[in-house]
C-alpha positions in Angstrom: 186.2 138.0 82.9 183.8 135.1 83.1 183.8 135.0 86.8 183.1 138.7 86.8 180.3 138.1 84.7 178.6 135.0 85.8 178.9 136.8 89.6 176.9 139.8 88.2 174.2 138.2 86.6 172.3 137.8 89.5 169.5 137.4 87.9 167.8 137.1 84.6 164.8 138.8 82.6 162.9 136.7 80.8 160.8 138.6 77.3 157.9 136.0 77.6 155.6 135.8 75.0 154.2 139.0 74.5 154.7 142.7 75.6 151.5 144.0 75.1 148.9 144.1 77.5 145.9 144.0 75.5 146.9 140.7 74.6 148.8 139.3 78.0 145.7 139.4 79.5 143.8 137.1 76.8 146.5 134.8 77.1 146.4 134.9 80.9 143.0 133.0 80.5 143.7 130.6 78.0 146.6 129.9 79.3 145.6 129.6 82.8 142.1 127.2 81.5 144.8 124.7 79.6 146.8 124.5 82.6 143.9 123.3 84.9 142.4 120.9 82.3 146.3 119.7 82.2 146.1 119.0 85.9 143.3 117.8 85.9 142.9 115.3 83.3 146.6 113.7 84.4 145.3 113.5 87.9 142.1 111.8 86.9 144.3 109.4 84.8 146.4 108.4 88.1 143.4 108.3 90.3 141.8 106.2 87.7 144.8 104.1 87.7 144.6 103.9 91.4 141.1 102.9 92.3 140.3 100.5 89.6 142.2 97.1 89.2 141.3 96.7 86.1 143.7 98.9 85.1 146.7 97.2 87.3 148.6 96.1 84.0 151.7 97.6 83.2 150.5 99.6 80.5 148.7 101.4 83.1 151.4 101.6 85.3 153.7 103.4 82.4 151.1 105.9 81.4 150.6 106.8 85.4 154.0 107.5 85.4 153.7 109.3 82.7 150.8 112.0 83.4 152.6 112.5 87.1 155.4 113.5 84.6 153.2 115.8 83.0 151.9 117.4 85.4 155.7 117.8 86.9 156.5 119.6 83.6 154.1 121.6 83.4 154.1 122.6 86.9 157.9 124.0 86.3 157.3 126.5 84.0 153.8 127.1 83.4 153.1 128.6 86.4 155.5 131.2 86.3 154.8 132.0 82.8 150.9 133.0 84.2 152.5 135.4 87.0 154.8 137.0 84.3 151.8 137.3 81.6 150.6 139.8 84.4 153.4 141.3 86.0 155.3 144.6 84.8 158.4 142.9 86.5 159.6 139.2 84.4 162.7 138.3 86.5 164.3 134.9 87.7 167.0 134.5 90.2 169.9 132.9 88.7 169.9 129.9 90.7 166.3 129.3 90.3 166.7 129.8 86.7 169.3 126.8 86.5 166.9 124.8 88.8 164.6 125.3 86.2 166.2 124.4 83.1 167.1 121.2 84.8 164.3 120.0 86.2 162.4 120.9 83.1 165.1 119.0 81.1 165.0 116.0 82.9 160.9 115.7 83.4 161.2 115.7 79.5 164.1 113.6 78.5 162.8 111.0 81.3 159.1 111.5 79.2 160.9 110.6 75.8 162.7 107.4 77.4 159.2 106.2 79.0 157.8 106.5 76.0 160.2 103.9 74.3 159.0 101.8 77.7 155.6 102.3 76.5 156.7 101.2 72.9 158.7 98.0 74.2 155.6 97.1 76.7 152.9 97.4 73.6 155.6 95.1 71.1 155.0 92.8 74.0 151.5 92.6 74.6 150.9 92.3 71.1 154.0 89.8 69.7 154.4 88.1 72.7 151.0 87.5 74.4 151.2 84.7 76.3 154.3 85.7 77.7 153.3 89.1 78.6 153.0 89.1 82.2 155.9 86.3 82.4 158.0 89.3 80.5 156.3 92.0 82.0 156.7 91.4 86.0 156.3 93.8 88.5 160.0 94.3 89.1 160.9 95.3 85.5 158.2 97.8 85.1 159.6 99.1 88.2 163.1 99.2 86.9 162.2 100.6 83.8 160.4 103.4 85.5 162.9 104.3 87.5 165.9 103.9 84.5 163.8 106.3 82.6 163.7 108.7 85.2 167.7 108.5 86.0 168.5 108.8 82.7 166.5 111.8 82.3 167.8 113.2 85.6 171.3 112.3 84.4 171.1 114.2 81.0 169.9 116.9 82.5 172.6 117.4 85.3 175.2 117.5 82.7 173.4 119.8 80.3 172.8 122.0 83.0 176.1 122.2 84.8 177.8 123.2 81.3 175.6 125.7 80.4 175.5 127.2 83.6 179.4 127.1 83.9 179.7 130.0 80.4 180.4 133.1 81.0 177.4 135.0 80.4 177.5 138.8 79.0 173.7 139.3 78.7 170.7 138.7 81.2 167.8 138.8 78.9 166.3 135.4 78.3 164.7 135.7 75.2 161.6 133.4 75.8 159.0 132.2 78.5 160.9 130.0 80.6 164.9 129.3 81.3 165.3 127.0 78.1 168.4 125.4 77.1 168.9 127.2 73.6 168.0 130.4 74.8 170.3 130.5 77.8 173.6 129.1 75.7 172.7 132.6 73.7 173.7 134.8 76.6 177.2 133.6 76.5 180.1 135.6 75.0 182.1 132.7 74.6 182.0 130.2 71.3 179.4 127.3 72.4 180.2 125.3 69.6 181.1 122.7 72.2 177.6 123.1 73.8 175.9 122.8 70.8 177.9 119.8 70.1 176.4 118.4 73.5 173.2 119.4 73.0 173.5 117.4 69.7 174.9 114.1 71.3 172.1 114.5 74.2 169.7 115.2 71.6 170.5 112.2 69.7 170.7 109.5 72.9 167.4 111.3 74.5 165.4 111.6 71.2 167.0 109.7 68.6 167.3 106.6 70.7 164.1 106.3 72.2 162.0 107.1 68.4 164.3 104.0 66.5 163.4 101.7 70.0 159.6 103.1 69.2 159.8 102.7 65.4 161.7 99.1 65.9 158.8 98.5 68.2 156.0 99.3 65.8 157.2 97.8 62.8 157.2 94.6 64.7 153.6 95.3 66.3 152.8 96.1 62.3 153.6 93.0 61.2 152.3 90.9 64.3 148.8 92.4 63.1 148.7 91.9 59.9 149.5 88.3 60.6 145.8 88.4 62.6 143.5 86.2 60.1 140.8 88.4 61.6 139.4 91.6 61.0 138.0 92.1 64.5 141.2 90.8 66.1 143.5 93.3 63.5 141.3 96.3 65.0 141.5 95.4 68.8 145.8 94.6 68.3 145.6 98.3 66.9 143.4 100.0 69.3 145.3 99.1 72.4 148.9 101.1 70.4 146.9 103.9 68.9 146.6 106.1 71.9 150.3 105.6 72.2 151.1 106.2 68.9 149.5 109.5 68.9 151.2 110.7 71.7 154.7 109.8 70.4 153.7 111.7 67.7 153.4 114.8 69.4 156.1 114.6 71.4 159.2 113.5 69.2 158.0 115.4 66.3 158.0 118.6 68.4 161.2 117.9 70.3 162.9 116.6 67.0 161.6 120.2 65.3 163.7 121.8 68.1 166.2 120.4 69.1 167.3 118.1 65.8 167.7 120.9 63.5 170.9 123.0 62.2 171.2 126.3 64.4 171.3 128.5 61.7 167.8 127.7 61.0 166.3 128.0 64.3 163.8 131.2 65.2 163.7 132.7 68.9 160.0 132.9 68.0 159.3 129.5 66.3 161.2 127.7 69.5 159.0 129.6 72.0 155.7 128.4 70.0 157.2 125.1 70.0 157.8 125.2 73.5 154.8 126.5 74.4 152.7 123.5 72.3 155.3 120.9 74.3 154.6 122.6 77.7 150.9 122.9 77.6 149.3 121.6 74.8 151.3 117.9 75.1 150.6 117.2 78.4 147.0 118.4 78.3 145.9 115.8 75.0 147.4 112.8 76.6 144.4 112.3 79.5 142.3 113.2 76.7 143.8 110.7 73.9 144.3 108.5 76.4 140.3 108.4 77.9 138.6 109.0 74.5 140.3 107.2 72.4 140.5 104.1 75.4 137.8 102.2 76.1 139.1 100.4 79.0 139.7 103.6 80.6 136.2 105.0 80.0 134.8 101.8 81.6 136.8 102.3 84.8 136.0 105.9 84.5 132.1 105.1 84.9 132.9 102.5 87.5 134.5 104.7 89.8 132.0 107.6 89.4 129.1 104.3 89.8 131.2 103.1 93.3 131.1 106.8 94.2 127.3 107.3 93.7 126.4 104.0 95.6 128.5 105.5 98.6 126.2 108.3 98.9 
């Protein structure tokens, strides 16, 4: 019966966020504006990164990485959630709905373990200063990169390929995109197992990285405190509080979905949720990350100055 039933879902409907079109359309705009300031601002930041050597430090590096992330993410679902907001007709194909759900699982698993890079790179900088780029080399931000990336990658794979292999009575995805929680749904079959998964992925994905970020912190914390003075306190803090705030988004909306007992999860709450990691997250970081960065601004207005001179 399962092989009957994962051979005829060929294909699946996804509700999306609204079925009325005197409000798809609003959406369609807002939706569509966010997206391009998401694109945007995250290619700015890389090009930034690029062009201007003073920002060749590997905390520069880790946040390129992580706005081509971003713009991955976003780039997986977003999209398609624009061409449904105005089509009659919401289907995936089955195979690009579990192309989907992985690559879109992995971009944000490997975003949570960068972030713990971030974390480890900023303890660093601040604890170990004079060691920093002895500790700090080239090769290691590389491997780090790249571990982030695999283990996110890895996660995903597994996630995907036993959700995927559940017998699935129903084709209507209940939500924007192919998520992980709202496909296990469509089974007919207990997933406690799945959820069991979702929980031991959850934990090495989210839990793991947020204790490495909090360790991380609570070091930096007292390393400033220890700063006789006031001036020096505030410049230890400003180079982690762009950081901060975006760890703050992120594992406080992934732990809100993904950390929480099923019976009090909402169809509707996880699509808002969803929705704020998808477009919203990815669209503050250039922004916390310029305005709240001095160093960036400054290479900001040297580029745009080099560019000026050219003409």
């Amino acid at each position: 019966m399962g092989r009957e039933n994962r051979t005829w879902v060929s294909e699946f409907i996804l509700l999306g966020l609204s079925s009325r079109w005197e409000t798809q359309v609003p959406l369609f705009c807002l939706f569509l504006a966010m997206y391009l300031v998401t694109v945007l601002g995250n290619l700015i930041i890389i090009l930034l990164i690029r062009l201007d050597r003073g920002l060749n430090t590997p905390m520069y590096f880790f946040l390129s990485v992580l706005s081509l992330v971003d713009i991955c993410y976003t780039n997986s679902t977003i999209p398609q959630m624009l061409a449904h907001l105005l089509s009659a007709r919401r289907s995936i194909p089955f195979h690009s709905c579990a192309l989907q759900l992985c690559v879109s699982l992995a971009l944000g698993g490997s975003e949570f373990f960068l972030l713990g890079a971030m974390a480890y790179d900023r303890y660093v900088a601040v604890c170990h200063p004079l060691h920093y780029t002895v500790i700090m080399h080239g090769g290691l931000c590389l491997g780090l990169a790249a571990g982030c990336l695999g283990a996110g990658f890895t996660n995903s794979l597994m996630q995907t390929v036993l959700i995927f292999q559940l017998p699935l009575c129903r084709n209507v995805i209940n939500h924007f995109a192919c998520e992980m929680l709202a496909v296990l749904r469509l089974s007919c079959v207990d997933i406690s197992f799945n959820l069991v998964m979702v929980a031991i992925s959850g934990f090495l994905v989210i839990v793991l990285p947020c204790f490495l970020v909090l360790f991380s912190y609570g070091r930096i914390v007292a390393a400033i405190l220890r700063i006789r003075s006031a001036q020096g306190r505030s410049k230890a803090f400003g180079t982690c509080a762009s950081h901060l705030t975006v760890v703050c988004m992120c594992f406080g909306t992934a732990i809100f979905t993904y950390m929480r007992p099923a019976a009090g999860s909402s169809a509707a709450r996880e699509k808002m949720v969803a929705l704020f990691y998808a477009v919203v997250t990815p669209m503050l970081n250039p922004l916390i990350y310029s305005l709240r960065n001095k160093e960036v601004m400054s290479a900001l207005r040297r580029v745009l100055r080099k560019l000026s001179d050219k003409r």
